[in-house]
C-alpha positions, 0 to 999 in steps of 0.5 A: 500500500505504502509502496504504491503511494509513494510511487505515485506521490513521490514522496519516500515511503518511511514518510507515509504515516498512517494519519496524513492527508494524502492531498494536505499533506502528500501533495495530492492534486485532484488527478494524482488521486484518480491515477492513485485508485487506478493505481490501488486497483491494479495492485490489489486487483480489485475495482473501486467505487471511484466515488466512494474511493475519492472519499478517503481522505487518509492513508489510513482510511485508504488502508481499511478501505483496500483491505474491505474491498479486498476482502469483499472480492473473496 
């Protein structure tokens, strides 16, 4: 999870903490987020509501939202 933000951020991955902000604090513009759960989705293979999806504010909200829809995908 960290891995994928981190190269599609740009930022380094020991930076990713769990409460920050991927827009306030990890620079994400409204584009970085759509290619981020392009990005999630192809790495977990799963699909996203997009909506729902841009909706996550956090990295670890984005976490626990990955994990229920990977797990909902079993």
């Amino acid at each position: 999870m960290k891995k994928v933000v981190a190269r599609q951020l740009k930022v380094k991955e020991s930076e990713i903490k769990n409460e920050l902000d991927f827009v306030k604090n990890l620079g994400a513009d409204s584009f970085a987020s759509i290619e981020l759960v392009a990005a999630f989705e192809e790495e977990f293979d799963i699909e996203m509501d997009e909506g729902a999806a841009l909706q996550v504010k956090t990295v670890g909200k984005a976490i626990e939202f990955i994990t229920k829809t990977v797990e909902q995908k079993k």
